[in-house]
C-alpha positions as CSV (number, residue, x, y, z in Angstrom):
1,X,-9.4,5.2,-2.3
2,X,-13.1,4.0,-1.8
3,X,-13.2,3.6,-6.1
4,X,-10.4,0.4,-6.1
5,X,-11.1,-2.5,-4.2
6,X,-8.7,-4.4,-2.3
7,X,-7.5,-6.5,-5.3
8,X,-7.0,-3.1,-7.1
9,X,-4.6,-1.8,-4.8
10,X,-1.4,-2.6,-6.7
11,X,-3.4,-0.7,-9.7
12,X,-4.4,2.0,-6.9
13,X,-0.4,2.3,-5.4
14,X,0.4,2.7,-9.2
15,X,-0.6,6.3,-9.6
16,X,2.9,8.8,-10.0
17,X,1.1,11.3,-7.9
18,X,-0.4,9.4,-5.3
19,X,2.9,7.9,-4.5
20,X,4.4,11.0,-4.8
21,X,2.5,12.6,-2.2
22,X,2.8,9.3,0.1
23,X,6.0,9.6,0.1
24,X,6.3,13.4,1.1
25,X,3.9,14.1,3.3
26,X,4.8,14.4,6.7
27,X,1.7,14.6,8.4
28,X,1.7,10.5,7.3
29,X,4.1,7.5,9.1
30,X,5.8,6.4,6.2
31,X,9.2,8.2,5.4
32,X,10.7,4.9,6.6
33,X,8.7,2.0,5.2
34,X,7.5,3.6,1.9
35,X,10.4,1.7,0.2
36,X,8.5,-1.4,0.3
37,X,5.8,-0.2,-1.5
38,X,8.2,1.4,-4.1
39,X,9.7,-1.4,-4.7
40,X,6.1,-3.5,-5.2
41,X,5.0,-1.2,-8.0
42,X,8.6,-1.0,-9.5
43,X,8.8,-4.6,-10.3
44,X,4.9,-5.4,-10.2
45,X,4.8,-7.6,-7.6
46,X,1.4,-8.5,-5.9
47,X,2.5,-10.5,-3.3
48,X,4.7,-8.1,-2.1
49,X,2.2,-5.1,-2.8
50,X,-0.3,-7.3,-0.3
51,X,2.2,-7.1,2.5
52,X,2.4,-3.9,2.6
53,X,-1.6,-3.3,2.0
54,X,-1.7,-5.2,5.4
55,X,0.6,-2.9,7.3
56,X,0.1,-1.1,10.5
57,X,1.4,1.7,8.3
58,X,-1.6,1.3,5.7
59,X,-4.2,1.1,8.4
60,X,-3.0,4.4,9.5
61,X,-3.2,6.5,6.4
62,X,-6.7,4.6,5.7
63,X,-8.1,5.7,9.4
64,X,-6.5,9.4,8.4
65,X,-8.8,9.1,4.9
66,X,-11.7,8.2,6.6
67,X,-11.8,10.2,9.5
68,X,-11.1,13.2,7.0
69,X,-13.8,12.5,3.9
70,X,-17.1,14.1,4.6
71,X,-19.6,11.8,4.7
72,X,-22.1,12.0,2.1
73,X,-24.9,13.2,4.1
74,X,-23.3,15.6,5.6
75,X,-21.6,17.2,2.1
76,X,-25.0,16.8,0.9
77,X,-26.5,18.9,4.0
78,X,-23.9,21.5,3.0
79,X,-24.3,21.8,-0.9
80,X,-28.4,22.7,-0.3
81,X,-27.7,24.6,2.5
82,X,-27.3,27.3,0.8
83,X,-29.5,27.1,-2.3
84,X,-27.7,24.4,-3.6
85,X,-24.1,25.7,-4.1
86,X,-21.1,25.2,-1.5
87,X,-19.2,28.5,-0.6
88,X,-17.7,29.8,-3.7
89,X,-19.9,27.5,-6.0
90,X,-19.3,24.5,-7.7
91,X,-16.8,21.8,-6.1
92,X,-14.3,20.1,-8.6
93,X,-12.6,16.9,-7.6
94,X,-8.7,16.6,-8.1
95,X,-7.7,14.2,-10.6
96,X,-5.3,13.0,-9.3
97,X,-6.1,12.5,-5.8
98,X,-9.8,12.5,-5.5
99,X,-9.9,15.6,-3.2
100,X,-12.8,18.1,-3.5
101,X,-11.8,21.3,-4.1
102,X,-13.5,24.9,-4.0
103,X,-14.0,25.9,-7.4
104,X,-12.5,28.9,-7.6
105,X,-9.3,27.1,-6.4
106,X,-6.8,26.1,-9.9
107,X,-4.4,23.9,-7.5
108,X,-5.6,20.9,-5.5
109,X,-5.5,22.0,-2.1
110,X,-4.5,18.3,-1.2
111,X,-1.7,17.9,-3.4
112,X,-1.6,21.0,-4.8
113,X,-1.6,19.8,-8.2
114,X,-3.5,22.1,-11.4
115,X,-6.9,21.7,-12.1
């Protein structure tokens, strides 16, 4: 989420697969508020979208992302650890949900989405 900025977020929140996974995962808190959001992308509306972007809800799956993403120092550390490949070689990032996968993997392990 780090590539949109806050004003982006309706553009962000408008992404099939992104909301698709929002909406299913179950380690996240939002099987009963997710509506909302659905509803701001359905009929394009901002304000409502910026309500939501402000929820205690939000601020827990943001805290989740960044206590989770490696922090560039440290995935740097790892890649040249080695001689300059991760385990199992070259990383590929999921395009559609941004997560760095093993390249040997063809599903996301995130979302579980092809290569």
């Amino acid at each position: 989420m780090r590539q949109f900025s806050d004003e982006q977020f309706m553009e962000a929140m408008s992404d099939f697969h992104l909301l698709l996974y929002l909406a299913t995962a179950d380690m996240l808190p939002l099987k009963e508020c997710i509506k909302t959001l659905l509803t701001a992308v359905k009929t394009k509306d901002e304000d409502l979208a910026r309500h939501w972007f402000k929820s205690e809800e939000w601020s827990t799956v943001e805290q989740l992302i960044k206590a989770q993403a490696p922090s560039p120092t440290s995935f740097h550390e790892a890649a040249h650890a080695d001689g300059g490949a991760t385990s199992g070689g070259a990383m590929w990032t999921c395009k559609h949900c941004t997560f760095l996968n093993q390249s040997d993997h063809i599903n996301c392990d995130m979302c579980g989405l092809p290569k």
